[in-house]
N, C-alpha and C positions, 0 to 999 in steps of 0.2 A: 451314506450320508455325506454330500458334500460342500457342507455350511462348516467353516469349520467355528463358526459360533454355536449353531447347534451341538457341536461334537464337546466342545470345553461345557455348555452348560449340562448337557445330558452329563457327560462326566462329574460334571461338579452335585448332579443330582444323587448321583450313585454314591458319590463319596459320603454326600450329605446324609444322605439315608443310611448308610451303614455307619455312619458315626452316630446318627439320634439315635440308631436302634439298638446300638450299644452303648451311648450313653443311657436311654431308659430300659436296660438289660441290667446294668451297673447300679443304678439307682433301684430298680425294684428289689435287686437282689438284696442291696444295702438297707431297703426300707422293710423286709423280709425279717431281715436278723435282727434288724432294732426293736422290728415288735414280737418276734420270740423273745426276747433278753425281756423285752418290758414284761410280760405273760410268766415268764423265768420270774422275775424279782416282784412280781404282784405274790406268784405260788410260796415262793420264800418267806415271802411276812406272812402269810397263811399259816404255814407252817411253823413257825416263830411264836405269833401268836396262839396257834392250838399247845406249843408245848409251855405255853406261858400258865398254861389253867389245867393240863395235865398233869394227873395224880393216879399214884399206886397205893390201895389199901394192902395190909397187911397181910395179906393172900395171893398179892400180885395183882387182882383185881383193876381194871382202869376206870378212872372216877375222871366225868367231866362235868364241868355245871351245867344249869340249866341257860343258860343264857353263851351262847356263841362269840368270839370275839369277833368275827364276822358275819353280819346277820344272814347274808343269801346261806347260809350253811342252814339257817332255821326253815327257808320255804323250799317246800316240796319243787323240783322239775323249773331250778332256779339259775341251773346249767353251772354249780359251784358245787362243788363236793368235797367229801372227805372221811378217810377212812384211819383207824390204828389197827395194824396187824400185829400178831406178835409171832413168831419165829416155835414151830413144835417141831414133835421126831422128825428126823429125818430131812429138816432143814427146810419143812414145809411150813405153810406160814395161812393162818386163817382172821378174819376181822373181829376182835374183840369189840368194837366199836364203830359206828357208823352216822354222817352227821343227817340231822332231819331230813335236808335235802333229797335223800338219796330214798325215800320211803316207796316204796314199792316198785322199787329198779335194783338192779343184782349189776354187779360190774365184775366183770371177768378181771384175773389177779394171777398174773406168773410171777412164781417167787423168785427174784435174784437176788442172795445173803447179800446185804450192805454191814462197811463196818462203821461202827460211830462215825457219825459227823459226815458220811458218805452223801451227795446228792445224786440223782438220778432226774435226769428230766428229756422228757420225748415227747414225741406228737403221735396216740393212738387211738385205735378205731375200739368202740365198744357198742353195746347195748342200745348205748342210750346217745352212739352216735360217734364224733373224731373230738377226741380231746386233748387238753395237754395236759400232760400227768408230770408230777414230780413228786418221786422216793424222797425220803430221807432217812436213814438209820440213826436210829439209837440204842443203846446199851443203859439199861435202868437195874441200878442197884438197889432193891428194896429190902433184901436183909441181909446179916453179915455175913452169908452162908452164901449165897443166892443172887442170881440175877436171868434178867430179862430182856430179850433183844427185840425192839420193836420199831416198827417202820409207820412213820406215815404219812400216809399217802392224798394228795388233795390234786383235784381234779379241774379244770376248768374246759368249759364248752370251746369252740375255737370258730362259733359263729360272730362275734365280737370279732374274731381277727382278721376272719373274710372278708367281713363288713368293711373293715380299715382298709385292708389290701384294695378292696375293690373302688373306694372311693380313691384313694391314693392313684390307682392305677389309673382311672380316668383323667383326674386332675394332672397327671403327667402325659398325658395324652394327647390332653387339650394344650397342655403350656408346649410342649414340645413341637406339637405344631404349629403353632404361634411360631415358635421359634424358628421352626425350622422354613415356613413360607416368608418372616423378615430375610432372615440370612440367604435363602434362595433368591431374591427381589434385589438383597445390595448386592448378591454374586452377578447376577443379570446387568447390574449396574456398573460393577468392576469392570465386567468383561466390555461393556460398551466405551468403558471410560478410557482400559487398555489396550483395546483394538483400533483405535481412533487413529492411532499410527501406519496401521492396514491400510485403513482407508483412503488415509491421505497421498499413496501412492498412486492407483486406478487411475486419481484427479490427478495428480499432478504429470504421471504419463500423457494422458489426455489432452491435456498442454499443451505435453510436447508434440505432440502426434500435431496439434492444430498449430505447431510454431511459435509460441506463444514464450516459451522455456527453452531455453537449449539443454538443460540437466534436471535431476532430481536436486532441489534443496531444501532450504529451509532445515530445521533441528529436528532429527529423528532421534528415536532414543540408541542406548548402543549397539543394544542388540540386533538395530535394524542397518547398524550402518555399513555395518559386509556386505548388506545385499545391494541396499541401496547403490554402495560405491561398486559393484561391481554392476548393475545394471546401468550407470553412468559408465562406466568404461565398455560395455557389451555395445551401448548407442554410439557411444565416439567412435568404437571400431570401424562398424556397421557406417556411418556416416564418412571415414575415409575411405573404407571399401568401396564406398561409393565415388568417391574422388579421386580415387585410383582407378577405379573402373575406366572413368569417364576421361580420364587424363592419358589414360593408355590407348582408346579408341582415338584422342587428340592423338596421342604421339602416331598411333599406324595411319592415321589418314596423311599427319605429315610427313611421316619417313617414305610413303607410299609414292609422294608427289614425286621425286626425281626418279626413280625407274619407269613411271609412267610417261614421264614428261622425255626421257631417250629413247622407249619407244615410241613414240608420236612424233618426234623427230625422224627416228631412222623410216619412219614407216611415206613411201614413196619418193626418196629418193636415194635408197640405198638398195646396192643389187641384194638377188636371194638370198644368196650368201651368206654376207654380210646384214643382212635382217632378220635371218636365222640363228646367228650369232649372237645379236643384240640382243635376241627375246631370247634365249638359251640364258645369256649372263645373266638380264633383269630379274627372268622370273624365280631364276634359281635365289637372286638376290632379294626380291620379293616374299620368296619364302622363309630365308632367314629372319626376315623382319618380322612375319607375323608369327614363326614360331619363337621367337623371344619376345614380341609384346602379349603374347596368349600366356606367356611362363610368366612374366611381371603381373600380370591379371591375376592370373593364379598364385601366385605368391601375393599377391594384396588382398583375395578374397577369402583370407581365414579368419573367420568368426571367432568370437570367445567362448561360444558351446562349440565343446567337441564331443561324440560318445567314448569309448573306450575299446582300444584292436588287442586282441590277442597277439603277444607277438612272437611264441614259438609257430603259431597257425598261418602265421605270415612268413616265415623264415622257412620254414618247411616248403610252403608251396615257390617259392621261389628260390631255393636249391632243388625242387624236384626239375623246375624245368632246364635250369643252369646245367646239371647233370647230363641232361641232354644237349645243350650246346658242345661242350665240355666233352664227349662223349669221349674223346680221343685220350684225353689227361688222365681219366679216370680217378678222379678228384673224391679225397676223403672227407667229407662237412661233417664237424663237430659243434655240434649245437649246446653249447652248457647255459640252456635258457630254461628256467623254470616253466612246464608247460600251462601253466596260470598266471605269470607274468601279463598285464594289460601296461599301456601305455594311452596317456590322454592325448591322443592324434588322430588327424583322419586319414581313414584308411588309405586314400591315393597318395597322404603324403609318406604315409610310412612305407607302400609297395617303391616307392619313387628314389627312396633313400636307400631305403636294405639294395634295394635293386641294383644302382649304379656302386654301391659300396662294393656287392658280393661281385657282379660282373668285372669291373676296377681287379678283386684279387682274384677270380679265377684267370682273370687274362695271365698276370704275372706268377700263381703260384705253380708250384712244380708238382704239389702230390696231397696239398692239405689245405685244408681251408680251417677256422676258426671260427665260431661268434660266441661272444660273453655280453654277461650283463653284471652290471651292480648298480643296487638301489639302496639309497638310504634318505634318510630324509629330505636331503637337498635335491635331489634328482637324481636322474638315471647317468650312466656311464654306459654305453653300447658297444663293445670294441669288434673291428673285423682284421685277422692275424690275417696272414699266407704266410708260406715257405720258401717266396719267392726273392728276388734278388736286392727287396727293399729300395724307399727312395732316401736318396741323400738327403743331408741337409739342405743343400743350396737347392734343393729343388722343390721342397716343401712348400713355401711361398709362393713357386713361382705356377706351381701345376693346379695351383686353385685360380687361376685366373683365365677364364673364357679362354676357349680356341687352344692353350697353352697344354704340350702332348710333353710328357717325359720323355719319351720316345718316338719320333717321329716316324719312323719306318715300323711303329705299330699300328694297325687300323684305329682308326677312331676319329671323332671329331673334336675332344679335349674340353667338352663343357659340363661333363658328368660329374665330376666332383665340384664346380663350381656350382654346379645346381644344386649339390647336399649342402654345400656352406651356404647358398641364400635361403634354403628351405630350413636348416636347423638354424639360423639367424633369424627369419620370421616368426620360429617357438621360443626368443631368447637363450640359445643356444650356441654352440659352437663344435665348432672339427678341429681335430686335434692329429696331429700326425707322426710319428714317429717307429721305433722299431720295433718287432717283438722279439722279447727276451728269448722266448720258449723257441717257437718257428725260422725267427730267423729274420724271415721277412719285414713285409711292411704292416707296420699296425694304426689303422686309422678308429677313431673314438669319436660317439656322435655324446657330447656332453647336454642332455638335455634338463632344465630345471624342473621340479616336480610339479 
């Protein structure tokens, strides 16, 4: 699903639905127990009532009148009943008494001894169908010798309750979905109300794309405004990129113009020789011009998306082949880099930098080489050690400057660290130089922000 409007309402759907279906889970269950308790305290005054008019003759005998405190006890299959047991051997217990209702129906009866004033109330299946029964115990003293323990027992049908339950269950049915298609309709509505900040970006891109806007603006809310500001700074990139671009192909056409304009000079009136000579210096001079406005191009062409380079996977394959250069030094690389370490850079600029870093100390070290890392929340620290003779202070400054060799009478051409301080200065970054405690030698640190 890639709406993410559909994804929040589907979501808001599920949530909705398992909240009404436990809100009317919670409710039936609640509406459940209010009409047992009612069916409870209807059976209780029943019972109330029968020991209101209940009498023992002088034999024990149970005497009730003719006339019921509650009439459905007088019609037959009236779904109200009522029985008095009394308690014989062995703590078994049979009906001395049984009210009209119950004429020509037998109701099954396990005896459980109650003591005075005990109630018993449940929901059972009998004869004459699922009822809800309530015990009561009594203890009847009828002479000064003697007594009698008897229970009784009154009955009511539990199609009455069904009946309520089922109306109940419907009418929450219907309100809850009522309920639940308004609140579904203002969710649709929220979400139209709070995405309106989505939208207004497409358009206002659009804009820009047509010229119209140089930025995203106008008042987004806060949560939008990371992105927004960094999609305004991802376009101003992108737009010097381009300016650099374009200013660098100015600079090489014009740096271009005087070696071409001495060879077209020397060309017909200067011997072989010396023509040979002149296109030797130009071109070679020619090339330094385009491989330093190709490196300014490329240090101007870094985006504000970058993916993410492994950097033990990087360090690796570039001490495997240094190794091989090296081959004579037999140089020992210690890598204390976590091998899940990434860093937010692209990858040529990272091979670019480790590169001339590691090469820089394999030149000067004697037998060891170093790389570390530490990360903390402000950015990374990259350190490259060697064992070699170290650079002074006075030289620090000066060997970060184009062309500029510590050593003269070492090969090279002197622009390789200059190129890690313009590449770690286009990440916000810097080079750091100084000694290693441990090695000896020199320790240069690539400080990059997070």
């Amino acid at each position: 699903m890639n709406s993410l409007k559909a994804r929040l309402v589907l979501a808001g759907v599920m949530i909705l639905a398992a909240f009404l279906g436990l809100t009317g889970l919670a409710l039936d269950q609640a509406f459940q127990a209010s009409a047992r308790e009612g069916v409870r305290a209807k059976l209780q005054a029943q019972v109330y009532g029968l020991l209101g008019v209940l009498e023992l003759d002088a034999a024990g005998r149970v005497q009730m009148p003719e006339q019921y405190p509650d009439q459905r006890l007088q019609q037959p299959g009236s779904g109200s009943y009522a029985q008095v047991l009394v308690a014989g051997p062995g703590r078994s217990a049979a009906p001395v008494w049984e009210s009209r209702s119950l004429l020509g129906r037998v109701l099954d009866y396990s005896h459980v001894p109650l003591q005075s004033g005990q109630v018993r109330f449940s929901r059972v299946t009998t004869a004459v169908g699922d009822m809800f029964e309530l015990r009561f115990g009594v203890v009847w003293e009828y002479a000064p010798a003697r007594s009698r323990e008897l229970v009784l027992r009154v009955l009511e049908s539990d199609a009455a309750y069904r009946d309520q339950l089922w109306q109940f269950r419907r009418s929450l049915v219907l309100w809850l979905g009522i309920a639940g298609a308004i609140l579904l309709v203002m969710q649709v509505l929220v979400l139209q109300w709070g995405l309106r900040p989505l939208r207004r970006i497409p358009a206002d891109l659009h804009r820009i794309h047509a010229g119209e806007v140089d930025a995203l603006g106008g008042h987004y809310p806060h949560e939008l405004r990371p992105l927004t500001e960094n999609l305004n700074a991802f376009i101003q990139a992108e737009r010097t990129r381009g300016q650099r671009y374009r200013d660098a192909m100015a600079d090489l056409a014009h740096s271009l113009k005087t070696p071409l304009a001495v060879i077209r000079g020397a060309v017909g009136r200067s011997r072989e020789a010396e023509l040979n000579q002149v296109i030797g210096e130009q071109t070679a001079r020619m090339q330094e011009i385009v491989d330093y406005q190709l490196q300014r191009a490329a240090l101007a062409g870094r985006g504000g998306l970058r993916k993410r380079v492994n950097l033990h996977a990087t360090l690796q394959r570039i001490t495997d082949s240094l190794s091989k250069v090296y081959a004579d030094k037999q140089l020992d690389f210690e890598l204390q880099v976590d091998p899940a370490q990434e860093l937010a850079i692209e990858a040529g600029d990272l091979m670019e930098l480790l590169g001339n870093l590691l090469d820089n100390a394999c030149k000067w070290a004697v037998s060891r080489v170093r790389v570390s890392v530490e990360t903390d929340t402000s950015g990374h620290r990259l350190s490259v050690e060697d064992d070699g003779p170290g650079i002074g202070p006075a030289d620090r400054a000066r060997i970060l400057q184009r062309g500029v060799r510590a050593d003269e009478s070492t090969p090279g051409h002197g622009i390789g660290l200059a190129m890690v301080r313009d590449i770690v200065q286009a990440y916000g970054g810097r080079l750091e130089i100084d000694t290693s405690r441990e090695l000896g030698g020199a320790r240069l640190v690539l400080v990059l922000p997070a």
